[in-house]
BADRENNU-139651 format. One record per residue: x, y, z of N, C-alpha, C in turn; residue in one letter; residue number from 1. Coordinates in steps of 0.1 Angstrom, whole numbers, always signed. Each point is the difference from the previous one (the first is absolute). Layout:
// BADRENNU-139651
<site <X Y Z> <X Y Z> <X Y Z> 'A' NUM>
...
***
This chain:
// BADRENNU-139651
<site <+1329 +2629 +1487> <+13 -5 -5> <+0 -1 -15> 'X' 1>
<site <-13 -4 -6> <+5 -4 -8> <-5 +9 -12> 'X' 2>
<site <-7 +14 +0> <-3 +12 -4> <+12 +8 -5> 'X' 3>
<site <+7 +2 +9> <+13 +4 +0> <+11 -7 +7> 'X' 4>
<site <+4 -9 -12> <+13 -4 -1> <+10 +4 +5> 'X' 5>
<site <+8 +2 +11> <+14 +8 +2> <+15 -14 +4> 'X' 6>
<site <+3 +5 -14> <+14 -12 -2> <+9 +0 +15> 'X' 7>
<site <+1 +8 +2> <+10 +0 +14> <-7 -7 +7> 'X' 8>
<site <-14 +2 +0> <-10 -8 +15> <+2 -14 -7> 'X' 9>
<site <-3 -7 -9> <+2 -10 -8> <+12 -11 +5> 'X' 10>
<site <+8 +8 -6> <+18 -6 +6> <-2 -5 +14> 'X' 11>
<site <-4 +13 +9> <+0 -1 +16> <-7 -12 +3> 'X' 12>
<site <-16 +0 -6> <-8 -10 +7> <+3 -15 -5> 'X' 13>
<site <+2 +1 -13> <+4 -14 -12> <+12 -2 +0> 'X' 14>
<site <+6 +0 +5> <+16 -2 +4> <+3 -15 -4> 'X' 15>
<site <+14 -1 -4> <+4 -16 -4> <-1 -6 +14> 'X' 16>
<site <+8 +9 +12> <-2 -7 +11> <-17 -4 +8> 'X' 17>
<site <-8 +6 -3> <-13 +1 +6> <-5 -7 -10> 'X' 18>
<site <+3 -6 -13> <-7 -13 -6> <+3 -13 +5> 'X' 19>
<site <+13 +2 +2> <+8 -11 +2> <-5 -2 +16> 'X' 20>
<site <-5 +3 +9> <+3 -1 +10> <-17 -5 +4> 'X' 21>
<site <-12 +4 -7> <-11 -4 -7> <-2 -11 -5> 'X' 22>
<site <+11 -5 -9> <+0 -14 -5> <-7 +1 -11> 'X' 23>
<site <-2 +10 -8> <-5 +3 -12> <+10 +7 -15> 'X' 24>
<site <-6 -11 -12> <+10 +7 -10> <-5 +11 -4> 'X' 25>
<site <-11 +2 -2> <-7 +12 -4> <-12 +8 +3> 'X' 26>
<site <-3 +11 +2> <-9 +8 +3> <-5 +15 -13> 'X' 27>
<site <-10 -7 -5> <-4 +10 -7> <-19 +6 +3> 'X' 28>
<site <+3 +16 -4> <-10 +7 +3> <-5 +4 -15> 'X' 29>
<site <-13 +2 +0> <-12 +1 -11> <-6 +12 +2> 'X' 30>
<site <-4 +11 -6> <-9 +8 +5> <-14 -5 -5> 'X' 31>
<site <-10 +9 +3> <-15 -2 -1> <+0 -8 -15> 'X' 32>
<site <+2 +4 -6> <-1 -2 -15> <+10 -15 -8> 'X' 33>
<site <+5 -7 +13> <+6 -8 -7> <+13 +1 -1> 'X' 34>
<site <+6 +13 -5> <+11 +2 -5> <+12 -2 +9> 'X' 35>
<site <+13 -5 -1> <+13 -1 +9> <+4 +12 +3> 'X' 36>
<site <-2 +0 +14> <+7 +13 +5> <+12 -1 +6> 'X' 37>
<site <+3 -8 +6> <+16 -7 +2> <-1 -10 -2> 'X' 38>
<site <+14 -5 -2> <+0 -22 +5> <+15 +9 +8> 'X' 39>
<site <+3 -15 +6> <+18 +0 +7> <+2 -17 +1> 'X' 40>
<site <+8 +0 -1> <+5 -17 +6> <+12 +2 +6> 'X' 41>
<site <+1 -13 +4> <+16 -3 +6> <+3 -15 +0> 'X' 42>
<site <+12 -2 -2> <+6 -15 -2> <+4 -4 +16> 'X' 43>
<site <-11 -10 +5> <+2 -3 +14> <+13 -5 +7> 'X' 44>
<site <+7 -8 -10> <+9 -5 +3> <+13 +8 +5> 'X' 45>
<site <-1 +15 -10> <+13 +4 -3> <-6 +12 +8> 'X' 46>
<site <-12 +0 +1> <-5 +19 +11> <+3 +9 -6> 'X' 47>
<site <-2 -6 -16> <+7 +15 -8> <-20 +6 -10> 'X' 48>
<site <+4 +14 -2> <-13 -2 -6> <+3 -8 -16> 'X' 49>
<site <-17 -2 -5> <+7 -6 -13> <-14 +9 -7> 'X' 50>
<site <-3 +1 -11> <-4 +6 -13> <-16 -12 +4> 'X' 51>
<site <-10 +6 -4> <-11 -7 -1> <-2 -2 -18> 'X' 52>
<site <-4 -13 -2> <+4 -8 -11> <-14 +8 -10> 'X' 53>
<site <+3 +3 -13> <-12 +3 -13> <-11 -14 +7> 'X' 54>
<site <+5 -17 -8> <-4 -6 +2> <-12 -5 +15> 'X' 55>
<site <+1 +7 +11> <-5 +4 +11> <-11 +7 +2> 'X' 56>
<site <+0 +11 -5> <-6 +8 -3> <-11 -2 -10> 'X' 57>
<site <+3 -5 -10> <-10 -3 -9> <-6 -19 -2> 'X' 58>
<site <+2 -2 +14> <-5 -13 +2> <-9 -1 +12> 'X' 59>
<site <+1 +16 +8> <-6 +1 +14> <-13 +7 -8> 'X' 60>
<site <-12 -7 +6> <-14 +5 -6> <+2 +14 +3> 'X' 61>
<site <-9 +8 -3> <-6 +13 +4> <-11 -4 +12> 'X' 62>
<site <+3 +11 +12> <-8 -1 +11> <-12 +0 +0> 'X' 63>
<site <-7 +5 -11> <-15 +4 -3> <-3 -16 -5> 'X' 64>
<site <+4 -4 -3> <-2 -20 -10> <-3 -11 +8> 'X' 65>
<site <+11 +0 +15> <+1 -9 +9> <-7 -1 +10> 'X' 66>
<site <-8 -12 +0> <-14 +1 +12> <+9 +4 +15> 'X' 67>
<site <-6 +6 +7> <+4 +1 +9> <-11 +1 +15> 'X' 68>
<site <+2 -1 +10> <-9 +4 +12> <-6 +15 -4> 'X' 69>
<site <-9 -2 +10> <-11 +14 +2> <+14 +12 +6> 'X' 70>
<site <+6 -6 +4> <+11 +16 +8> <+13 +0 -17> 'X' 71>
<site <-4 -3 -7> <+10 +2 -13> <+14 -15 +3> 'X' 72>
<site <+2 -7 +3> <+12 -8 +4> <-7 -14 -9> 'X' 73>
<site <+16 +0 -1> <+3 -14 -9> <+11 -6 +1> 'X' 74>
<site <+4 -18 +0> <+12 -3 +1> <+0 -7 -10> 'X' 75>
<site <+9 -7 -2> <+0 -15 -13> <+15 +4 -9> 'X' 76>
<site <+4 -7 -11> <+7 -5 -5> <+5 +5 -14> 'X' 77>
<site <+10 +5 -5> <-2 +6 -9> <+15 -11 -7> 'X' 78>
<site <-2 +0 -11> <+7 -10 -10> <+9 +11 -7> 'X' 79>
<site <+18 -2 +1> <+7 +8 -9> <+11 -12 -7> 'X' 80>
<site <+9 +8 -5> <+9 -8 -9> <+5 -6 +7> 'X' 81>
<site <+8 +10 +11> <+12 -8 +10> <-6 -4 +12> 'X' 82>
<site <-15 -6 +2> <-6 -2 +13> <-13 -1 +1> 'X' 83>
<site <-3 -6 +11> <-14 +6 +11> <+1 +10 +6> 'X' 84>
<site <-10 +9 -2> <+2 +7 +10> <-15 +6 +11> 'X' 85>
<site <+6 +1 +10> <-17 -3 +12> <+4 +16 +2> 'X' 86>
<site <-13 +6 -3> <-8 +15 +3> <-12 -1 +5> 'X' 87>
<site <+2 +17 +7> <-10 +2 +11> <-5 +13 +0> 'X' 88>
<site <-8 +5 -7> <-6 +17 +0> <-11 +4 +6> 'X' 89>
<site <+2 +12 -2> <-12 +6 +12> <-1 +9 -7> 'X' 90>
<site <-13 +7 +0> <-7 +18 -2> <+9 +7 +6> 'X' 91>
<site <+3 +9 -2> <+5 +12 +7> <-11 +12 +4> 'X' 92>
<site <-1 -1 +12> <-8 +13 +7> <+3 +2 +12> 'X' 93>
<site <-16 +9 +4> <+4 +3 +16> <-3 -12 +12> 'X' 94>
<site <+9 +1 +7> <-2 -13 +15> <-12 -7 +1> 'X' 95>
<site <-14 +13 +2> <-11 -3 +5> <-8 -9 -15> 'X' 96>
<site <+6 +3 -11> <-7 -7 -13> <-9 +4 -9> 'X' 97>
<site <-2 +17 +6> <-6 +7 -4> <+2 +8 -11> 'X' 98>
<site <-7 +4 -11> <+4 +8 -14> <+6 -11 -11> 'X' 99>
<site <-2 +3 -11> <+10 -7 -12> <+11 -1 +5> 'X' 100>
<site <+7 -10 -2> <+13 -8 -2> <+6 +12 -9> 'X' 101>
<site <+20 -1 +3> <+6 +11 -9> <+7 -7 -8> 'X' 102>
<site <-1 -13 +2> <+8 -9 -9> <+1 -13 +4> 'X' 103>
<site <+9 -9 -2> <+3 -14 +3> <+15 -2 +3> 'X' 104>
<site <+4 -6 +7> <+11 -9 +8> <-2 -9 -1> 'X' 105>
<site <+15 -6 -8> <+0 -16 +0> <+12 -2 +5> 'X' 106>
<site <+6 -11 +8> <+12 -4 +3> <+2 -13 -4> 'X' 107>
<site <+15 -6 -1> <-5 -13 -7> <+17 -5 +3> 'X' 108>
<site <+3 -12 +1> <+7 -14 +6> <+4 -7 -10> 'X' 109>
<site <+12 -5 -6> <+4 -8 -14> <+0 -15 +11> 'X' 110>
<site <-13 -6 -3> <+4 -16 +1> <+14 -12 -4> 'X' 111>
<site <+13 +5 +2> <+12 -6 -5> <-4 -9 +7> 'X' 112>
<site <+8 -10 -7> <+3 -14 +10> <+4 -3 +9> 'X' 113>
<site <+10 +12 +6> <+5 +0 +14> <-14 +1 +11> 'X' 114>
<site <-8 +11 -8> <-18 +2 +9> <-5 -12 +4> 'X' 115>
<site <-2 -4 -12> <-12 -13 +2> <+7 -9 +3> 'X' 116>
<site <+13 -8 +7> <+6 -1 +4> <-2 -3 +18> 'X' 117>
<site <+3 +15 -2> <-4 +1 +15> <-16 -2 +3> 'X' 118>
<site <-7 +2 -6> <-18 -2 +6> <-1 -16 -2> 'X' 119>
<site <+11 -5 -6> <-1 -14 +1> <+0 -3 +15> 'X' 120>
<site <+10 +3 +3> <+12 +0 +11> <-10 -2 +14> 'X' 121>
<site <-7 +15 -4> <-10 +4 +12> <-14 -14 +1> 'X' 122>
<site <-4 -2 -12> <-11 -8 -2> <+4 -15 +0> 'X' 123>
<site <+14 -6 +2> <+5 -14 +0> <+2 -1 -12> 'X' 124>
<site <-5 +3 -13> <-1 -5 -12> <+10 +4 -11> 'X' 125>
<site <+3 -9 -5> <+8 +3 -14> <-11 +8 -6> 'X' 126>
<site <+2 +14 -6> <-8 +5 -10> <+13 +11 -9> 'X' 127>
<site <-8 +2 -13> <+6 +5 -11> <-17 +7 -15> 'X' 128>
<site <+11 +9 -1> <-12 +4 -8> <+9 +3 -15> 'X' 129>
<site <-10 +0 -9> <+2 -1 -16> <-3 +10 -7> 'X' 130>
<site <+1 +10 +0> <-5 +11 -14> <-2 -9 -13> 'X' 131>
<site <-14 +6 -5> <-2 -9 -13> <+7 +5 -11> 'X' 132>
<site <+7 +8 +1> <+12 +3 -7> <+13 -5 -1> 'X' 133>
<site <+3 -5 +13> <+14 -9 -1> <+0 -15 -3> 'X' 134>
<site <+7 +0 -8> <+5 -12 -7> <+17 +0 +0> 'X' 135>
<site <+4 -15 +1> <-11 -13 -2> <-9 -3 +13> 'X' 136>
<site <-6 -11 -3> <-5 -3 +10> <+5 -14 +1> 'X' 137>
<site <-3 -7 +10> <+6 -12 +4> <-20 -11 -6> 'X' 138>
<site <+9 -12 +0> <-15 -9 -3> <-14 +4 +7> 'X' 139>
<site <+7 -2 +12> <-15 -2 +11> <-8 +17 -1> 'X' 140>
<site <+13 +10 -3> <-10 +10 -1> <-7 +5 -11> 'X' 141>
<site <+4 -6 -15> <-7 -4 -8> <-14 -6 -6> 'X' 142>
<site <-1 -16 +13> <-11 -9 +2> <-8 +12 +7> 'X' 143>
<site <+4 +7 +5> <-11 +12 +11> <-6 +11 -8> 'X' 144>
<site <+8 +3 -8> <-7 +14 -5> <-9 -9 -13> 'X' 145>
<site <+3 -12 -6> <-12 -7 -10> <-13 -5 +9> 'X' 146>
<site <+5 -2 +10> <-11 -3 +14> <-9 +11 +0> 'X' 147>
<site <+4 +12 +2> <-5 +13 +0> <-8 +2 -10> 'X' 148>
<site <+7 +1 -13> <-6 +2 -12> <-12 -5 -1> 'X' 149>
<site <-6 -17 +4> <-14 -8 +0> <-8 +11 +10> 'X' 150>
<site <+4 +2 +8> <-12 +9 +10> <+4 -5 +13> 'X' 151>
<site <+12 -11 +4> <-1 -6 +15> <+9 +14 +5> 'X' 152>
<site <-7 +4 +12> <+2 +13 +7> <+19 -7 +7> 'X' 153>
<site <-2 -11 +2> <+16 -5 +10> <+2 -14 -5> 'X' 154>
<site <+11 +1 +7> <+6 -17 -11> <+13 -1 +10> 'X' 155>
<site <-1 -15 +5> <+9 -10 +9> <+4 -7 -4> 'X' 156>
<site <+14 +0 -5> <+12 -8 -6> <+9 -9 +11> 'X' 157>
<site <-3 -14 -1> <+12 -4 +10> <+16 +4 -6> 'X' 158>
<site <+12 +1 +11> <+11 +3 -2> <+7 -10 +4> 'X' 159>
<site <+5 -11 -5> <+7 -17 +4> <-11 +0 +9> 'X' 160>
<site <+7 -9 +14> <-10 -13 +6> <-5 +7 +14> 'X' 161>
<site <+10 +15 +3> <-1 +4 +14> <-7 +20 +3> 'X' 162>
<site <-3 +5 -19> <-3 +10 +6> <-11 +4 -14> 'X' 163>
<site <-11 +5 +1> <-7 +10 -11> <+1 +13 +0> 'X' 164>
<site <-6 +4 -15> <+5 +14 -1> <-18 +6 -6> 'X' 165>
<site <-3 +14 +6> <-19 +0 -2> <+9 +13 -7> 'X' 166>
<site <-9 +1 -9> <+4 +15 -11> <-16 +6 +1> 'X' 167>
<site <+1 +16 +0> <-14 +3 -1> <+2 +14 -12> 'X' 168>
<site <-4 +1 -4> <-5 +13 -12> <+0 +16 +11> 'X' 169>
<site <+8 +8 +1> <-3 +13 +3> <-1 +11 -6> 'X' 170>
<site <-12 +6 +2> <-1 +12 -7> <-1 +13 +6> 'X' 171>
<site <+5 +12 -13> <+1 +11 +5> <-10 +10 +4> 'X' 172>
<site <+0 +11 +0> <-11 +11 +9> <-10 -2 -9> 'X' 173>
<site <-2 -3 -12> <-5 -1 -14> <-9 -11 +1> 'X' 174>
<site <+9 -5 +7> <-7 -20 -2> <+2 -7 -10> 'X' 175>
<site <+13 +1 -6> <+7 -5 -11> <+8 -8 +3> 'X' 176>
<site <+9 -8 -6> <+9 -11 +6> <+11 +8 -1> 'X' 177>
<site <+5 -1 +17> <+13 +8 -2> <+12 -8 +3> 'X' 178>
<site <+2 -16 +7> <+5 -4 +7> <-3 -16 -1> 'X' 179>
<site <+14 -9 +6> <-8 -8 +5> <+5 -5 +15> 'X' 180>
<site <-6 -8 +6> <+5 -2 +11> <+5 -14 +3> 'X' 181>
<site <+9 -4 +6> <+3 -12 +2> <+5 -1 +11> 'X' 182>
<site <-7 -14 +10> <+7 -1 +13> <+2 -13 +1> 'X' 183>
<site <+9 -8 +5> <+7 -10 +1> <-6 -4 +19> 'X' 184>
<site <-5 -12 +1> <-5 -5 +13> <+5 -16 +0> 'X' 185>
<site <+7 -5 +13> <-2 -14 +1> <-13 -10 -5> 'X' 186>
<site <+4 -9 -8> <-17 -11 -3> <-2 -7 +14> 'X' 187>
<site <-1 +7 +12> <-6 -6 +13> <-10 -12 -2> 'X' 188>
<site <-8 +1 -6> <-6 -14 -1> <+6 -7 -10> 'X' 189>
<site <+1 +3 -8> <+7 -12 -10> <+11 -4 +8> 'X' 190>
<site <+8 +4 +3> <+15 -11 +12> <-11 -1 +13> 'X' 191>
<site <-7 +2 +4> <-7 -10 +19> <-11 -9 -14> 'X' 192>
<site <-3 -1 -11> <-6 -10 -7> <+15 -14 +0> 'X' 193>
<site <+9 +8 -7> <+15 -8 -1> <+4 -5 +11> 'X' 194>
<site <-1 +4 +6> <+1 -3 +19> <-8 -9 +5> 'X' 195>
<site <-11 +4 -4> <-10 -16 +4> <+1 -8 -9> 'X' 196>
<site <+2 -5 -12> <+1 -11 -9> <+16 -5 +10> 'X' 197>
<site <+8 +7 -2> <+13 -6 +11> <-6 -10 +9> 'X' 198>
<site <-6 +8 +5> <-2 -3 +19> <-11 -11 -3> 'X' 199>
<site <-10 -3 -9> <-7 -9 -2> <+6 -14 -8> 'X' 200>
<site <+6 +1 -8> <+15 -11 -11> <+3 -2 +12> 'X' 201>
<site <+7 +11 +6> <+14 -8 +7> <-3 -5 +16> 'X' 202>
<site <-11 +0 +6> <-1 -7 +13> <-7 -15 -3> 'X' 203>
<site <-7 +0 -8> <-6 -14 -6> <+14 -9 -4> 'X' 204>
<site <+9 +5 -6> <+11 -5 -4> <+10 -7 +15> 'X' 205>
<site <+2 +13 +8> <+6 +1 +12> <-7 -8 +8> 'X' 206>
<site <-11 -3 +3> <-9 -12 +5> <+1 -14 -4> 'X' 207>
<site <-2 -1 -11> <+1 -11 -6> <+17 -9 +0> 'X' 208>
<site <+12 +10 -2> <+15 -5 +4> <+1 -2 +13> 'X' 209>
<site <-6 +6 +7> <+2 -4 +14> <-7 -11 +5> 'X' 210>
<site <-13 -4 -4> <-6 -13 +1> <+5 -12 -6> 'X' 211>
<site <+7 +1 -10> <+9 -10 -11> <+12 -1 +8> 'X' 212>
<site <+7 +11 +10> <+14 -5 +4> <-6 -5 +15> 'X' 213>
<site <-14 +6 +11> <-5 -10 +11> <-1 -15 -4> 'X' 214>
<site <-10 -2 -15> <+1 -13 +0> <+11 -10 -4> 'X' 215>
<site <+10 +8 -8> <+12 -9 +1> <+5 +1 +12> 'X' 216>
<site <+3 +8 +5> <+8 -5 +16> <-7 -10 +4> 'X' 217>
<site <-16 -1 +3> <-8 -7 +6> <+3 -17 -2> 'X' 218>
<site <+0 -1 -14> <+2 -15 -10> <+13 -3 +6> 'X' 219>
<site <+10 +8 -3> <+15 -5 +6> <+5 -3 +12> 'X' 220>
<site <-12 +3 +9> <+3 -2 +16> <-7 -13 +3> 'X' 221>
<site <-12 -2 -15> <-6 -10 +5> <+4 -18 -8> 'X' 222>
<site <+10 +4 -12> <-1 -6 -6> <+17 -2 +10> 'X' 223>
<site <+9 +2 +3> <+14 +2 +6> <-3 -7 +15> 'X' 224>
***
């Protein structure tokens, strides 16, 4: 395929409809040497194709750079202007695994917020992620990335009285900081702590009123 290019086979197989239907914004091919031998995208929303971005392209490593498995494959994270984006490539060769590779396949996913979103969804959790390029940032994600900066790998921010929020440092194919992460979880023990100071205050209390209104009945039945 990827020796000889044939634009018609291209269109047919890379289709807006057959990305879209994939769940992928983009699919680009490399030959032996590195070089782009196609990209294509498509805008998932609209199932239309869309133009693969300069920015993109010269932010996605070169295949030869990125550690990958013994069979040529690699996944992880690649950091752009308008996003995250999660990629996944492979060698290109024959089935059995045999002979040089003819190139590289990467395919790749824009992490929007609608995404991560839903893998919240799936996983119970409020989660969201940060490009270290988007600004502003709000306080607590501020207190996180100076967290980072000292060397602490994660950092747990309470959020008021009933929920925390754990941010961790993610990086790309590179192992560079491409991201950050942030997920939002009930403080489970802090409220059943708040729960037991209640339940410990308030039955001593609840004991005690009730022994105060037995002994007044008591006095008044005896003193009457």
């Amino acid at each position: 395929f990827v020796p000889d290019l044939d634009p018609a086979s291209i269109d047919e197989k890379l289709s807006a409809a057959c990305l879209t239907n994939l769940r992928i914004n983009f699919v680009v091919f490399y030959d032996a040497s590195g070089r782009v031998e196609c990209a294509k995208g498509v805008n998932l929303e609209a199932g239309e194709e869309a133009g693969v971005s300069a920015d993109l392209l010269d932010r996605l490593p070169q295949p030869h750079v990125i550690p990958s498995d013994p069979a040529g494959a690699f996944a992880g994270l690649v950091a752009l202007r308008e996003g995250v984006a999660l990629v996944a490539g492979t060698s290109i060769g024959k089935t059995d695994g045999s002979g040089p590779g003819k190139g590289t396949l990467v395919l790749g996913r824009m992490l929007t917020p609608d995404v991560v979103a839903r893998l919240g969804k799936v996983a119970l959790i409020d989660m969201a992620l940060y490009p270290r390029e988007s600004l502003p940032l709000a306080e607590e994600e501020r207190a996180a990335l100076a967290a980072f900066a000292e060397g602490r790998p994660r950092v747990v921010l309470p959020v008021g009285e009933d929920r925390m929020a754990g941010y961790a440092a993610l990086e790309d194919l590179l192992g560079r900081p491409a991201c950050l992460l942030r997920v939002v979880m009930p403080r489970e023990v802090h409220m059943f702590r708040q729960r037991t100071w209640v339940f410990l205050l308030g039955v001593p209390i609840l004991v005690g009123a009730l022994a105060t209104l037995t002994t007044l009945a008591v006095l008044e039945k005896l003193v009457l």
